[in-house]
Steps between C-alpha positions, in 0.01 A plus 500: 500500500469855611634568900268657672502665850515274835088500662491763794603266797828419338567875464414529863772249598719624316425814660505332819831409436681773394418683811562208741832487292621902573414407813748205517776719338486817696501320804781222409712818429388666779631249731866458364521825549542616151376819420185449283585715155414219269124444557360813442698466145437159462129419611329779300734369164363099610127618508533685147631219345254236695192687386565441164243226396777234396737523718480163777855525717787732545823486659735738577855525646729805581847529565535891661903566690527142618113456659271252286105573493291204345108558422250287343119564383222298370479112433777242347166358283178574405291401777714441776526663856872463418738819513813523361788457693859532537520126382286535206635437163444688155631449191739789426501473133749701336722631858613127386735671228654681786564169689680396153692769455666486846611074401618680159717782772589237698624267187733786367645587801642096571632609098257176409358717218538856383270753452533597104588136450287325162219320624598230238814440694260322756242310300521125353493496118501810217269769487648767278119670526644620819633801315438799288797693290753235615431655896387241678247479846713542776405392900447848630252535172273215691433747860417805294299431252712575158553155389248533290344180615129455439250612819394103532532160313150525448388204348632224787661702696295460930289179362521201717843294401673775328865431546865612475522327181191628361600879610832439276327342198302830523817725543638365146193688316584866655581751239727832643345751335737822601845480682468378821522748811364837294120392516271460795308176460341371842599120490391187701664255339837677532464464905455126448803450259691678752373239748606198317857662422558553841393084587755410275787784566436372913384123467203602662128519490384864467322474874838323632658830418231698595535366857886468470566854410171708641234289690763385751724760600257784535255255694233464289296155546178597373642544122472263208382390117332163601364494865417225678139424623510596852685866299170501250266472805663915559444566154269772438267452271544732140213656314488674172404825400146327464461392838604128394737287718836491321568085498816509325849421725684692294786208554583488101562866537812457709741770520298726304193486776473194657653588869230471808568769786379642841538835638766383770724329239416800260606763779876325545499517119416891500762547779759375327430657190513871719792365685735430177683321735558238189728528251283342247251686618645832459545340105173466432491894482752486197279713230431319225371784321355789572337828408498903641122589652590853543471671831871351528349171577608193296315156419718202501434125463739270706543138536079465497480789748390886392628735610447918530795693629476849642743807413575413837622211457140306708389198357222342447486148437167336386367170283172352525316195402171396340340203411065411430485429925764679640667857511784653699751784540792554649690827563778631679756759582863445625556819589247526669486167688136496414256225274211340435353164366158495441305145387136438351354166428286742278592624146528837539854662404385849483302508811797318667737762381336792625445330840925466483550874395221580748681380829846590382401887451315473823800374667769694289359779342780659389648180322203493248622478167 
Protein backbone atom coordinates (compact mmCIF):
# COMPACT_ATOMS: atom_id res chain seq x y z
CA UNK A 1 0.00 0.00 0.00
CA UNK A 2 1.32 3.22 -1.38
CA UNK A 3 1.49 6.38 1.48
CA UNK A 4 -0.02 9.05 0.32
CA UNK A 5 -0.22 12.70 1.58
CA UNK A 6 -2.35 13.64 4.88
CA UNK A 7 -6.09 15.49 3.40
CA UNK A 8 -5.66 19.40 3.74
CA UNK A 9 -7.04 19.86 7.38
CA UNK A 10 -4.39 17.61 8.80
CA UNK A 11 -1.74 19.71 7.01
CA UNK A 12 -3.40 22.71 8.54
CA UNK A 13 -2.91 21.32 12.07
CA UNK A 14 0.04 20.44 11.63
CA UNK A 15 0.64 23.81 10.51
CA UNK A 16 -1.21 25.03 13.34
CA UNK A 17 1.09 23.43 15.42
CA UNK A 18 4.30 24.16 14.43
CA UNK A 19 3.68 27.78 14.86
CA UNK A 20 1.84 27.52 18.22
CA UNK A 21 5.03 25.36 19.02
CA UNK A 22 7.90 28.37 18.08
CA UNK A 23 5.76 30.19 19.94
CA UNK A 24 6.07 27.95 23.08
CA UNK A 25 9.91 27.77 22.61
CA UNK A 26 10.89 31.33 22.05
CA UNK A 27 8.99 32.36 24.84
CA UNK A 28 9.98 29.41 27.42
CA UNK A 29 13.57 30.64 26.60
CA UNK A 30 12.71 33.96 26.74
CA UNK A 31 11.68 33.78 30.24
CA UNK A 32 14.74 31.92 31.83
CA UNK A 33 16.50 34.39 30.55
CA UNK A 34 18.54 32.53 28.08
CA UNK A 35 19.53 34.26 25.18
CA UNK A 36 17.46 32.85 22.25
CA UNK A 37 20.35 31.60 19.55
CA UNK A 38 18.89 28.18 19.10
CA UNK A 39 15.47 28.84 17.49
CA UNK A 40 16.23 30.71 14.66
CA UNK A 41 18.70 27.57 13.88
CA UNK A 42 16.50 25.13 15.05
CA UNK A 43 12.81 26.01 13.93
CA UNK A 44 13.59 26.67 10.23
CA UNK A 45 15.77 22.96 10.29
CA UNK A 46 12.20 21.34 12.23
CA UNK A 47 9.88 22.78 9.43
CA UNK A 48 12.24 21.36 6.52
CA UNK A 49 12.23 18.16 7.84
CA UNK A 50 8.28 18.24 8.92
CA UNK A 51 7.22 19.13 5.42
CA UNK A 52 8.47 16.18 4.08
CA UNK A 53 5.30 14.03 3.35
CA UNK A 54 6.37 11.05 5.77
CA UNK A 55 7.67 12.42 8.39
CA UNK A 56 4.84 12.26 11.72
CA UNK A 57 7.08 13.44 15.02
CA UNK A 58 10.44 14.84 15.80
CA UNK A 59 12.41 15.39 18.77
CA UNK A 60 15.28 17.14 19.39
CA UNK A 61 17.74 17.80 22.27
CA UNK A 62 20.93 20.05 22.54
CA UNK A 63 23.61 20.15 24.86
CA UNK A 64 25.48 23.86 24.00
CA UNK A 65 28.40 25.04 27.22
CA UNK A 66 26.32 23.49 29.96
CA UNK A 67 22.55 24.99 28.84
CA UNK A 68 20.09 22.15 27.47
CA UNK A 69 17.41 23.22 24.68
CA UNK A 70 14.66 20.46 24.04
CA UNK A 71 12.14 20.91 20.91
CA UNK A 72 9.54 18.76 19.58
CA UNK A 73 7.25 18.94 16.26
CA UNK A 74 4.39 17.11 14.86
CA UNK A 75 2.35 14.08 16.37
CA UNK A 76 3.61 10.80 18.45
CA UNK A 77 0.91 8.81 15.88
CA UNK A 78 -0.91 9.13 12.99
CA UNK A 79 -3.95 10.84 13.94
CA UNK A 80 -3.46 12.13 17.20
CA UNK A 81 -3.49 15.78 18.65
CA UNK A 82 -0.51 14.33 20.58
CA UNK A 83 3.03 16.15 20.41
CA UNK A 84 6.04 14.77 21.33
CA UNK A 85 7.47 15.44 24.45
CA UNK A 86 10.34 15.34 26.65
CA UNK A 87 8.85 11.97 28.02
CA UNK A 88 8.28 10.39 24.77
CA UNK A 89 10.06 7.29 23.87
CA UNK A 90 11.69 6.09 20.46
CA UNK A 91 13.41 3.29 19.64
CA UNK A 92 17.07 4.26 19.11
CA UNK A 93 18.07 1.40 17.04
CA UNK A 94 21.62 1.13 16.49
CA UNK A 95 22.95 4.25 19.30
CA UNK A 96 22.19 0.77 21.23
CA UNK A 97 25.79 -0.47 20.11
CA UNK A 98 27.08 2.57 21.81
CA UNK A 99 25.21 1.67 25.07
CA UNK A 100 27.15 -1.86 24.59
CA UNK A 101 30.24 -0.72 24.06
CA UNK A 102 30.39 1.45 27.23
CA UNK A 103 29.28 -2.27 29.52
CA UNK A 104 32.23 -3.76 27.22
CA UNK A 105 34.60 -0.26 28.69
CA UNK A 106 33.27 -0.69 31.80
CA UNK A 107 33.97 -4.73 31.87
CA UNK A 108 37.75 -4.18 30.96
CA UNK A 109 38.42 -1.64 33.20
CA UNK A 110 37.13 -4.01 36.59
CA UNK A 111 40.01 -6.46 34.38
CA UNK A 112 36.65 -8.87 34.07
CA UNK A 113 37.57 -9.27 30.38
CA UNK A 114 40.15 -7.84 28.03
CA UNK A 115 39.86 -6.15 25.04
CA UNK A 116 41.87 -8.46 22.33
CA UNK A 117 40.76 -11.37 24.46
CA UNK A 118 39.20 -14.66 22.06
CA UNK A 119 35.65 -14.49 22.07
CA UNK A 120 35.78 -18.36 22.49
CA UNK A 121 37.32 -17.84 25.86
CA UNK A 122 33.68 -16.75 26.90
CA UNK A 123 31.26 -19.05 25.14
CA UNK A 124 29.87 -22.64 26.35
CA UNK A 125 30.99 -25.46 24.01
CA UNK A 126 33.54 -25.49 20.68
CA UNK A 127 33.22 -23.43 17.80
CA UNK A 128 36.50 -23.53 15.94
CA UNK A 129 34.34 -21.60 12.93
CA UNK A 130 35.12 -18.70 15.09
CA UNK A 131 38.36 -18.28 13.20
CA UNK A 132 40.13 -17.75 9.97
CA UNK A 133 44.16 -18.50 9.47
CA UNK A 134 44.36 -19.82 13.07
CA UNK A 135 43.42 -15.78 14.24
CA UNK A 136 40.58 -16.01 16.00
CA UNK A 137 37.41 -13.20 16.68
CA UNK A 138 38.45 -11.24 19.41
CA UNK A 139 35.87 -8.88 21.84
CA UNK A 140 36.92 -5.53 20.48
CA UNK A 141 36.18 -7.31 16.82
CA UNK A 142 32.29 -7.43 18.11
CA UNK A 143 31.96 -3.04 18.59
CA UNK A 144 33.59 -2.40 15.25
CA UNK A 145 32.41 -4.35 12.91
CA UNK A 146 35.54 -6.71 11.71
CA UNK A 147 34.45 -9.88 13.17
CA UNK A 148 33.31 -10.79 10.22
CA UNK A 149 30.01 -11.82 11.65
CA UNK A 150 27.04 -11.97 9.30
CA UNK A 151 24.70 -8.49 9.14
CA UNK A 152 21.63 -10.70 10.79
CA UNK A 153 20.64 -14.37 11.63
CA UNK A 154 18.19 -14.03 9.08
CA UNK A 155 16.20 -16.91 9.04
CA UNK A 156 14.86 -16.85 13.02
CA UNK A 157 16.60 -14.34 14.12
CA UNK A 158 13.44 -11.12 15.69
CA UNK A 159 10.49 -13.91 15.28
CA UNK A 160 8.38 -14.34 18.28
CA UNK A 161 10.26 -16.98 20.82
CA UNK A 162 13.63 -16.70 19.38
CA UNK A 163 15.98 -17.41 22.20
CA UNK A 164 19.52 -17.44 23.65
CA UNK A 165 19.76 -20.95 22.75
CA UNK A 166 18.46 -20.63 19.40
CA UNK A 167 20.93 -17.47 18.68
CA UNK A 168 23.91 -20.06 19.63
CA UNK A 169 22.64 -23.03 17.59
CA UNK A 170 22.79 -20.36 14.81
CA UNK A 171 26.35 -19.08 15.80
CA UNK A 172 27.81 -22.79 15.19
CA UNK A 173 26.98 -22.39 11.25
CA UNK A 174 29.12 -18.97 10.76
CA UNK A 175 31.92 -19.36 8.36
CA UNK A 176 35.04 -16.48 8.84
CA UNK A 177 35.68 -15.78 5.60
CA UNK A 178 38.95 -13.30 5.95
CA UNK A 179 40.99 -12.65 9.22
CA UNK A 180 39.08 -11.05 11.61
CA UNK A 181 39.62 -7.17 12.32
CA UNK A 182 41.00 -6.23 8.49
CA UNK A 183 37.39 -6.21 6.88
CA UNK A 184 34.46 -3.95 7.51
CA UNK A 185 31.33 -6.07 7.81
CA UNK A 186 28.34 -4.16 9.60
CA UNK A 187 27.10 -6.90 12.13
CA UNK A 188 23.94 -7.33 14.33
CA UNK A 189 24.42 -10.39 15.62
CA UNK A 190 27.91 -9.53 16.91
CA UNK A 191 26.18 -6.74 19.34
CA UNK A 192 23.97 -9.53 20.71
CA UNK A 193 26.83 -12.11 21.33
CA UNK A 194 28.50 -9.40 23.07
CA UNK A 195 25.33 -9.10 25.17
CA UNK A 196 25.11 -12.61 26.28
CA UNK A 197 29.03 -12.69 27.10
CA UNK A 198 28.70 -9.93 29.23
CA UNK A 199 25.35 -11.88 31.29
CA UNK A 200 27.58 -14.53 31.93
CA UNK A 201 31.14 -12.63 32.57
CA UNK A 202 28.67 -10.35 35.36
CA UNK A 203 25.84 -12.90 36.43
CA UNK A 204 23.55 -10.56 35.10
CA UNK A 205 20.76 -9.90 32.71
CA UNK A 206 21.91 -7.55 29.91
CA UNK A 207 19.21 -4.70 31.25
CA UNK A 208 20.50 -5.44 34.99
CA UNK A 209 23.77 -4.11 33.71
CA UNK A 210 22.43 -1.68 31.64
CA UNK A 211 20.87 0.00 34.72
CA UNK A 212 23.82 -1.06 37.02
CA UNK A 213 26.52 0.51 35.02
CA UNK A 214 24.62 3.45 32.80
CA UNK A 215 20.80 3.88 33.46
CA UNK A 216 21.47 4.54 37.16
CA UNK A 217 24.31 6.63 37.74
CA UNK A 218 23.82 9.15 35.01
CA UNK A 219 19.98 9.35 36.00
CA UNK A 220 18.35 7.99 33.32
CA UNK A 221 14.76 6.38 34.18
CA UNK A 222 13.14 6.62 30.98
CA UNK A 223 15.67 3.90 29.31
CA UNK A 224 15.09 0.25 28.61
CA UNK A 225 14.77 -3.09 26.16
CA UNK A 226 11.32 -4.32 27.53
CA UNK A 227 9.08 -1.47 28.96
CA UNK A 228 6.41 -1.84 30.98
CA UNK A 229 2.79 -0.86 29.96
CA UNK A 230 2.28 2.34 31.65
CA UNK A 231 6.33 2.98 29.62
CA UNK A 232 4.52 1.70 26.12
CA UNK A 233 1.59 4.12 26.72
CA UNK A 234 4.90 7.04 25.88
CA UNK A 235 5.91 5.03 23.10
CA UNK A 236 5.74 6.74 19.92
CA UNK A 237 4.38 5.13 17.39
CA UNK A 238 7.08 3.95 14.26
CA UNK A 239 6.25 4.09 10.60
CA UNK A 240 8.11 2.85 7.63
CA UNK A 241 9.41 4.43 4.74
CA UNK A 242 5.82 3.59 3.31
CA UNK A 243 3.88 5.41 5.69
CA UNK A 244 3.03 2.00 7.62
CA UNK A 245 3.07 1.81 11.48
CA UNK A 246 6.21 -0.10 12.45
CA UNK A 247 4.53 -2.97 15.02
CA UNK A 248 7.60 -4.70 15.81
CA UNK A 249 9.21 -4.13 19.68
CA UNK A 250 12.32 -4.68 18.52
CA UNK A 251 12.83 -6.67 22.09
CA UNK A 252 14.66 -9.81 20.24
CA UNK A 253 17.00 -7.22 18.92
CA UNK A 254 18.56 -6.47 22.28
CA UNK A 255 21.83 -4.94 22.43
CA UNK A 256 22.08 -4.55 18.84
CA UNK A 257 18.73 -2.13 18.75
CA UNK A 258 16.39 -2.95 21.13
CA UNK A 259 16.91 0.09 23.83
CA UNK A 260 13.68 2.58 24.23
CA UNK A 261 14.76 6.35 24.96
CA UNK A 262 13.52 9.98 25.55
CA UNK A 263 15.19 13.15 24.86
CA UNK A 264 15.80 13.92 28.70
CA UNK A 265 17.45 10.52 29.36
CA UNK A 266 19.15 10.88 25.83
CA UNK A 267 20.53 14.49 26.78
CA UNK A 268 22.40 13.06 30.22
CA UNK A 269 23.67 10.38 27.82
CA UNK A 270 25.11 13.10 25.26
CA UNK A 271 26.54 15.03 28.28
CA UNK A 272 28.44 12.52 29.44
CA UNK A 273 29.70 11.40 26.32
CA UNK A 274 31.12 15.43 25.78
CA UNK A 275 32.10 15.42 29.35
CA UNK A 276 34.58 12.22 29.17
CA UNK A 277 34.32 12.46 32.63
CA UNK A 278 34.34 8.35 32.47
CA UNK A 279 37.05 6.35 32.18
CA UNK A 280 35.29 3.79 30.18
CA UNK A 281 33.96 6.30 28.42
CA UNK A 282 37.02 7.96 27.30
CA UNK A 283 37.73 3.93 26.02
CA UNK A 284 35.21 3.74 23.83
CA UNK A 285 37.30 6.22 21.60
CA UNK A 286 40.15 3.51 21.36
CA UNK A 287 40.40 3.29 17.27
CA UNK A 288 39.74 0.20 16.14
CA UNK A 289 40.81 0.97 12.80
CA UNK A 290 41.00 3.64 10.85
CA UNK A 291 41.77 5.40 7.60
CA UNK A 292 43.47 9.10 6.33
CA UNK A 293 40.52 11.41 4.52
CA UNK A 294 42.98 13.92 3.47
CA UNK A 295 42.64 17.52 4.41
CA UNK A 296 44.66 16.14 7.58
CA UNK A 297 41.48 14.77 8.86
CA UNK A 298 41.31 11.07 9.89
CA UNK A 299 38.26 8.51 10.08
CA UNK A 300 38.37 6.18 12.96
CA UNK A 301 35.96 3.55 14.31
CA UNK A 302 35.95 3.15 18.19
CA UNK A 303 34.24 0.95 20.57
CA UNK A 304 30.76 1.37 18.20
CA UNK A 305 31.38 5.14 18.08
CA UNK A 306 32.93 7.07 14.74
CA UNK A 307 34.85 9.23 14.94
CA UNK A 308 36.58 12.30 12.61
CA UNK A 309 39.53 14.04 14.15
CA UNK A 310 40.77 17.43 13.03
CA UNK A 311 44.60 18.42 12.36
CA UNK A 312 43.67 20.20 15.30
CA UNK A 313 43.21 17.77 17.28
CA UNK A 314 38.69 18.60 17.40
CA UNK A 315 36.65 15.73 17.46
CA UNK A 316 33.78 14.75 16.30
CA UNK A 317 31.98 11.98 17.68
CA UNK A 318 28.85 10.60 15.86
CA UNK A 319 26.71 7.05 15.48
CA UNK A 320 23.26 6.78 14.44
CA UNK A 321 20.49 4.34 14.33
CA UNK A 322 17.85 3.02 11.94
CA UNK A 323 15.28 0.66 12.01
CA UNK A 324 11.61 0.26 9.44
CA UNK A 325 9.79 2.93 12.30
CA UNK A 326 12.38 4.71 13.79
CA UNK A 327 15.57 6.88 12.98
CA UNK A 328 18.00 8.89 15.08
CA UNK A 329 21.37 10.66 15.34
CA UNK A 330 23.49 11.63 17.71
CA UNK A 331 26.54 13.95 17.52
CA UNK A 332 28.85 15.68 19.58
CA UNK A 333 32.00 17.58 20.25
CA UNK A 334 34.16 17.55 23.48
CA UNK A 335 36.04 20.22 22.68
CA UNK A 336 33.66 22.03 22.05
CA UNK A 337 31.18 21.23 24.84
CA UNK A 338 28.58 21.16 22.16
CA UNK A 339 25.89 18.08 20.77
CA UNK A 340 22.97 17.02 19.48
CA UNK A 341 20.43 14.05 19.55
CA UNK A 342 17.90 14.14 17.17
CA UNK A 343 14.82 11.28 17.18
CA UNK A 344 12.10 10.36 14.43
CA UNK A 345 9.38 7.87 14.87
CA UNK A 346 9.70 8.18 10.98
CA UNK A 347 12.19 6.26 8.73
CA UNK A 348 14.09 8.73 7.37
CA UNK A 349 18.04 8.53 8.06
CA UNK A 350 19.06 10.89 5.44
CA UNK A 351 16.59 13.55 6.09
CA UNK A 352 17.41 13.09 9.84
CA UNK A 353 21.05 13.56 9.16
CA UNK A 354 20.94 16.68 7.41
CA UNK A 355 18.54 18.14 10.03
CA UNK A 356 21.74 17.09 12.65
CA UNK A 357 24.47 18.72 10.35
CA UNK A 358 21.94 21.52 9.76
CA UNK A 359 21.69 22.84 13.47
CA UNK A 360 25.25 22.02 14.35
CA UNK A 361 26.71 24.37 11.43
CA UNK A 362 24.10 26.86 12.42
CA UNK A 363 25.26 26.76 15.89
CA UNK A 364 29.07 26.07 15.21
CA UNK A 365 29.95 26.98 11.94
CA UNK A 366 33.35 26.76 12.11
CA UNK A 367 33.35 23.11 13.61
CA UNK A 368 31.76 21.69 10.34
CA UNK A 369 33.63 18.91 9.17
Amino acid sequence: MNYSPPPKKSLLFATHLLIGLCTLSMLANAQSGTKVITDPIVLPAAEKFMANPKAVGLSIGIYDQGRQYTYHFGTTAKGKATRPADSTLYTIASITKTFTALLLAQATIEKKVKLDDDIRKYLKGDYPNLEYAGQPVRLFHLVSHVSRLPFAFTELAGKPGYSREDFFEQLHTVRIDTVPGVKYQYSNPAAILLSYILEDVYGKSFEGLLKEKIFDPLGMKHSGIRLSESEMGCMATGYTAQGQPDTSSYIQMGAAGGLKSDISDMLLYLKAQIKEDSEAIRLTRKESWGFEMGNGSRYSCGLNWQLITKPDGNRRIFQDGNVPGYSSKIVLFPAKDIGVIVLSNTFLPDELSELAETILTGLRPQDRL
